[in-house]
Steps between C-alpha positions, in 0.01 A plus 500: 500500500410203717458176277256253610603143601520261218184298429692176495536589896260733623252343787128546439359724731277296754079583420377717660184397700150457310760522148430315206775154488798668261620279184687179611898478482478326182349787356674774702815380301372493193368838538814645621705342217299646260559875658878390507469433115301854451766701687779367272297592219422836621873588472507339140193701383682873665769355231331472205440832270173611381585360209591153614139498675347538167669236375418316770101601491518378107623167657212487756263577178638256263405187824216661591378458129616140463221476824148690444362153376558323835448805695189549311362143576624506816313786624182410327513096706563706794199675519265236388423606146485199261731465176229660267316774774442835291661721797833277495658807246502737867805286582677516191436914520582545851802290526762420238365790298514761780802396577668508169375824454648628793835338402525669189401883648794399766737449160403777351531731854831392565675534156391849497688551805790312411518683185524818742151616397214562774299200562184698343697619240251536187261496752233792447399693829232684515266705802222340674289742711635668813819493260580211575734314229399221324693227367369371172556188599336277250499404161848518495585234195352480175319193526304622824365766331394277201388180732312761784424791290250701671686430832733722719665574820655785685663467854450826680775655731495629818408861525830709500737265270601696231534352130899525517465347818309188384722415263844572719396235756296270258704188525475432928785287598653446137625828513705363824552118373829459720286584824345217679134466625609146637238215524139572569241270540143471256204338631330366160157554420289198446247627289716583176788333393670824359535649793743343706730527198435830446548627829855308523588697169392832660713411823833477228475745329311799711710441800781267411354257716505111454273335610339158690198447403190303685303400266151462670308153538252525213847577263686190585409308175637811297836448716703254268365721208668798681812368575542371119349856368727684718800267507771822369432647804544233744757367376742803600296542830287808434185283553411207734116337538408342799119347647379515829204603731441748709770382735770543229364832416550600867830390533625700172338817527666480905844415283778726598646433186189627290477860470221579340143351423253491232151349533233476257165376680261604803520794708483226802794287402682838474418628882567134622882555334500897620327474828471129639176341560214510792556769750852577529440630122228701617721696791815500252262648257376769711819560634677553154772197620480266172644128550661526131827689540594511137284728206203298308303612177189322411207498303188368676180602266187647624167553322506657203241712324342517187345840442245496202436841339154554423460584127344420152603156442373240237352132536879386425637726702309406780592142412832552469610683774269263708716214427819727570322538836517164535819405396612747748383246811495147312850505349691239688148435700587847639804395735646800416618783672377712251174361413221740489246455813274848475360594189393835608186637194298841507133435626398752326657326127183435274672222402598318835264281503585355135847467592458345909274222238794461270731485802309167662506390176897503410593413861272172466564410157900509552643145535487302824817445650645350877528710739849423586674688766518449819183599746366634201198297621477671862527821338233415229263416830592833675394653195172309498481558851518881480295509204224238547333626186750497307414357140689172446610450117637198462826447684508905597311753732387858359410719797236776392528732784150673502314718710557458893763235414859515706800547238732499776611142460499548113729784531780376751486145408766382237292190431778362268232249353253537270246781653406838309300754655348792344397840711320843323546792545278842425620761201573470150861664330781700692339460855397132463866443403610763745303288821581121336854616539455623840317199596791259377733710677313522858335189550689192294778319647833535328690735230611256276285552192163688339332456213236744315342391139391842343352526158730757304201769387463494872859524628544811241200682618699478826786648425777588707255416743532177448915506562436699803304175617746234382788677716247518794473100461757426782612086354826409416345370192234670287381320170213700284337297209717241647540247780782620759621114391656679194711665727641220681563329191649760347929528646550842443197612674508481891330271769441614845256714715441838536788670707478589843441160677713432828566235682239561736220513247624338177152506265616374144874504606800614498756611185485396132580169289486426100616854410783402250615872423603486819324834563566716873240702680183287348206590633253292254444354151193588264380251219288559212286303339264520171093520577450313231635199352550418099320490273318795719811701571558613186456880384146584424376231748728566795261794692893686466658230721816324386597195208588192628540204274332260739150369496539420873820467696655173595400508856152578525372181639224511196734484217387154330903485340688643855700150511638518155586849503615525854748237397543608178618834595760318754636287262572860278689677827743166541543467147404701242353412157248655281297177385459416833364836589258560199370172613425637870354801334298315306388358807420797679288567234270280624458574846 
């Protein structure tokens, strides 16, 4: 095998004409010592048992712990949310406490198979439709079923993979710890600060593959947090964090010495990496002759869906799942890949009108916030500009698309900023559900993840109907009763579109993260949620849906005691105790 020069003494390539200026020497260096660092680590990690990585994940657990109050505090200053703001609890929840989570399903996952046990050992598998297996993936533990009663999840298989099968190659590259994936490079995403950590733990211990992470612009306050959170696995050279702009992006992903990439963001940034820019990408696009000579996965977002079934709801219903809606697009002041842009209702629900009233009402009652990310502002304009009549609720946009209206922008827009739109369509039951799914499918951009609220008299009178429509629902993530959030937040689900993307047209993405089973052939994830919250979901008052022992979950943006609990609950996952948690229940009482 041919070795490239060493990065101490390899030249820099002269620009090519009309290029973007490449990072200066100073940084060139520093960039190249840090690959030099992750390539002597990648032999120590093909050294190290399964075993030894779980002792080595507890490690990463025990300092990443000792950090969610800085990380916490660091992430809320960084998006402009003052000490006291009711919403600052959505960075306790997705960051220290996602990734703790995912830390201790990794554990867990890799004792099994040191132990000599399948990784979804004690796993129940059961058969979606099309006999498909599913993976019931979630509650695993004890306290997750006590803490999120009412809530499940189930990662479905490809068609084909047999249950004996699932389990036999459960475990990805753990079952082959001694083979190398080398170092691969992950292009944070600066939206949520889980995610760049999480995606560096899926490039371990998926495909043995350490990794240099970029941490993205909007993340480099969280950076000192990082390297202090995840200081056991920098120290032996498994991880290193680096900045930079776009010009230190292009010189990495070019890196001969990087063989792989991972990018969480826009569908753009990834055909700039794959195909170049202006029109040289255009002919290498059309031509099939990518600029990136090494594989890439990604996930890029889209516009997701949320299909309401038409049934026979009450006031509180309508109130509740109204704020759901909400929560759906506002969380994080909807810079989120997987915030919900289309509510899609029935025209012909008697009841659409009372709930499109309820809907202007919890999307302008939730609290004001900045609207933080970058060009968020140009995009909010677009949106006002393809929607002139678009109602304006306080620091948000709700596009009613009515009669003779254009959807198209709606539809293939990722607005990534606070905008909701809402479409109808005719029919009530099975064929409203039947064309709402069809609609999702055809005409929104991206796979990455659907939601549908369903009232549980109506989802029974369905039947196996209903199923039939859920495997029809082509998204990588599918939440019902739920937000697809649930799934990201849960590790042993899985995060990714839809397969079937190329290079050529990538949608949602390409490949899987999160997935701490470390699961083969996944073709999607399925959440459950309850209709109805407590006091409401108990028996007798439930409509037949499921228990859950919350009044309102932590991260609807209406919960009046979100903060507490979301922090709270964090505090619980680093360090146990019981006062502590019948406090935060207490709490959550109150919401």
């Amino acid at each position: 095998m041919t070795q490239s020069a060493p990065a101490a003494k390899r030249k820099k390539a002269p620009a090519k004409k009309g290029a973007a200026p490449g990072p200066d020497e100073r940084e060139t260096r520093h960039l190249d010592a840090a690959i030099r660092d992750l390539q002597a680590g990648s032999r120590t990690w093909t050294n190290l048992s399964v075993g030894q990585r779980a002792t080595l994940l507890r490690a990463v657990r025990t300092s990443v712990a000792a950090s969610i109050d800085e990380w916490a505090q660091t992430a809320v200053e960084s998006k402009g949310l003052v000490a006291n703001h009711p919403l600052r609890g959505e960075e306790w929840l997705s960051g220290p406490y996602s990734v703790l989570g995912a830390l201790d399903a990794y554990v867990d996952t890799l004792t099994r198979l040191a132990e000599g046990r399948s990784a979804i050992d004690g796993v129940a598998l059961g058969r979606a439709p099309g006999g498909r297996v599913a993976v019931d993936a979630f509650p695993l533990t004890g306290m997750d079923r006590f803490l999120l009663q009412g809530f499940t999840g189930q990662v479905w298989l490809e068609p084909g993979i047999t249950p004996a099968a699932a389990r036999r190659d459960a475990g990805l590259a753990q079952l082959t710890p001694g083979e190398s994936g080398g170092v691969g490079l992950v292009l944070g995403a600066g939206n949520i600060t889980s995610i760049p950590v999480l995606d560096v733990l899926y490039e371990l211990l998926a495909h043995n593959r350490v990794a240099l992470l970029k941490v993205n612009p909007t993340q480099d306050p969280l950076v000192p947090v990082y390297e202090r959170a995840l200081a056991p696995l920098i120290e032996p050279g498994f991880l290193r964090i680096v900045h930079g702009g776009p010009a230190a992006g292009a010189y990495l992903t070019g890196h001969p010495d990087l063989v792989h990439v991972h990018i969480t963001g826009s569908a753009a940034t990834f055909d700039a990496i794959v195909w170049g820019t202006g029109g040289t990408a255009t002919r290498r696009k059309r031509e099939d002759r990518p600029q990136l000579k090494k594989p890439i996965t990604a996930e890029l977002g889209g516009v997701s869906p949320i299909i309401v079934v038409p049934g026979e709801w009450t006031d509180a219903d309508i109130a509740f799942q109204a704020e759901h809606v909400a929560t759906m697009r506002l969380q994080n002041c909807g810079h989120n890949c997987i915030a919900g842009q289309v509510v899609i209702l029935s025209s012909d629900w008697p009841q659409r009108e009372k709930f499109t009233a309820a809907l202007r009402r919890a999307y302008a009652a939730a609290p004001e916030r900045p609207i933080w990310y970058p060009n968020s502002d140009a995009r909010m304009e677009q949106a006002s500009g393809d929607y002139p009549d678009a109602l304006v609720l306080a620091d948000r946009l709700l596009v009613e698309i009515g009669a003779g209206d254009d959807p198209t922008a709606l539809e293939r827009t990722e607005y990534f900023a606070p905008v909701l739109g809402v479409e109808e369509l005719p029919g009530t039951g099975q064929a409203f559900l039947d064309a709402a799914i069809a609609h999702a499918n055809d005409r929104l951009q991206g796979t990455l993840g659907a939601n549908v609220i369903i009232h549980p008299a109506t989802e029974k009178a369905l039947g196996t109907g209903f199923d039939r429509a859920i495997s029809e629902l082509l998204y990588g993530s599918i939440a019902i009763n739920t937000w697809t959030a649930f799934g990201f937040i849960t590790p042993t689900m899985t995060w990714g579109a839809f397969p079937g993307n190329t290079l050529r047209d990538v949608g949602s993405g390409l490949g899987v993260v999160h997935n701490a089973l470390l699961l083969d052939g996944v073709e999607r994830s399925v959440v459950r949620g309850p209709f109805r919250p407590f006091p409401r979901s108990l028996p007798g008052a439930n409509g037949g849906g499921r228990l859950t022992i919350l009044p309102k979950p932590p991260w609807f943006v209406s919960a009046r005691t979100a903060a507490t609990v979301s922090e709270g609950l964090t505090r619980f996952r680093a360090k146990g105790g019981l006062p502590g948690l019948v406090t935060t229940l207490l709490a959550a009482l109150r919401a």
